[in-house]
Phi, psi and omega in degrees: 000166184309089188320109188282169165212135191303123192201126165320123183268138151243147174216131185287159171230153165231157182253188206206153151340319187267156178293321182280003185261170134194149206264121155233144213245153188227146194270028154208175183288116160332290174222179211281162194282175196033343177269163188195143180209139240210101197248105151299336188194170188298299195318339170260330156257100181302309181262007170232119161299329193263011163263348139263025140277326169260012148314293167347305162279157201276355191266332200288117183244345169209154186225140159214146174219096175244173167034261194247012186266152153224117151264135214242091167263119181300176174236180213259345205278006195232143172258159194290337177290331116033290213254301230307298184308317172297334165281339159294305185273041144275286172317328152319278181332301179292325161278339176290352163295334182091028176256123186293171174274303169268141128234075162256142163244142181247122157307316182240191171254126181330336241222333154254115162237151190259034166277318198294149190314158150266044125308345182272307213300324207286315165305323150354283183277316155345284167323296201278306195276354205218011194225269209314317188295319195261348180273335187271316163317351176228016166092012166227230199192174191213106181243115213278138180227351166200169162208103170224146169047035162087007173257134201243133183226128179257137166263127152268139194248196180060202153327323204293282158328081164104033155309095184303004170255311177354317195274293184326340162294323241236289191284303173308307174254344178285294212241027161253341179278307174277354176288293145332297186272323149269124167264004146309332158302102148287300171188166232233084176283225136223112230244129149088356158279000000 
C-alpha cells in the first residue's frame, strides 16, 4: 500500500447516484490505482482504522475506499447535511496524522491472474479500462467474480451497493458494452446485491 505521510489534505465531498453515499476525494492517492476495498460493517474492517472509525458513527453503514476516495453510506434514516462536515473533517484528520487508510499488501496485482481463459482475461481488461474509470467516478467500484455459460457475474461495490441505478448501469451500460465487445458475452449479472 501507499506509504502515508504528514501532508496538507484538501478533501472535497461529491454526491453519486446513490442518495444514501457520498464521495471525498483527497488530493492524493489513498491506495494503489485499480484496488478497492469495500468495508459493509465495522467487524470487516480490520485492515483500515480509518473505516473503523468511522463505523463509530452511528448513521456510517458502509466505508470503500479506492485510488483518492473514501465513500460513505449513510442509513436512509439521517440527512447528509446532517453528518456530513462531521465526517469530513474526521477524514481530514485523519489523514493529515500521516496514518495510511488501508494497510494492506499484494505480492501480485489482485485483479489479474494468468491461470485465467483468455475471455476472462479480454473481460477483465474491459472492466478495468472502459467500467472501473466510471463507476469509480460515482464512488464505488466493479469487480469481476465469474465466468460461465456466457454469464460474466460482478460484485458492485461502494456507492454502487444498494444503488437504485445499479441495475440500469449493470443492464444498460455494463452488459451492453460486453455484449458488443465479446460475443461470448450473454448477459451481465450482479453477485451480493
Amino acid at each position: 500500500m501507499l506509504k502515508a505521510q504528514s501532508r496538507p489534505v484538501h478533501l472535497y465531498m461529491e454526491a453519486n447516484p446513490n442518495p444514501n453515499s457520498l464521495k471525498f476525494v483527497a488530493n492524493f492517492m489513498l491506495v494503489e490505482e485499480g484496488v478497492s476495498f469495500d468495508y459493509p460493517s465495522a467487524e470487516s474492517a480490520e485492515n483500515s482504522q480509518l473505516a473503523k472509525e468511522l463505523f463509530n458513527f452511528a448513521a456510517v453503514q458502509r466505508v470503500f475506499i479506492a485510488s483518492n476516495f473514501v465513500t460513505v453510506t449513510k442509513s436512509e434514516d439521517v440527512e447528509w447535511p446532517e453528518i456530513q462536515q462531521i465526517i469530513r473533517d474526521h477524514i481530514k484528520q485523519y489523514l493529515e496524522s500521516g496514518q495510511t487508510a488501508v494497510s494492506a499488501t499484494f505480492e501480485k496485482d489482485p485483479l489479474f491472474d494468468e491461470n485465467d481463459s483468455e475471455v476472462v482475461k479480454k473481460i477483465k481488461g474491459i472492466l478495468d479500462e472502459y467500467i472501473r474509470p466510471a463507476v469509480e467516478q460515482d464512488g464505488g467500484a466493479i469487480v469481476f467474480h465469474s465466468f460461465h455459460d456466457g454469464i460474466v457475474k460482478v460484485h458492485l461495490q461502494g456507492s454502487c451497493s444498494g444503488c437504485p441505478s445499479s441495475t440500469v448501469t449493470l443492464k444498460a451500460g455494463i452488459q451492453n458494452l460486453l455484449t458488443r465487445m465479446l460475443p461470448e458475452v450473454k448477459e451481465v449479472q450482479a453477485e451480493g446485491i
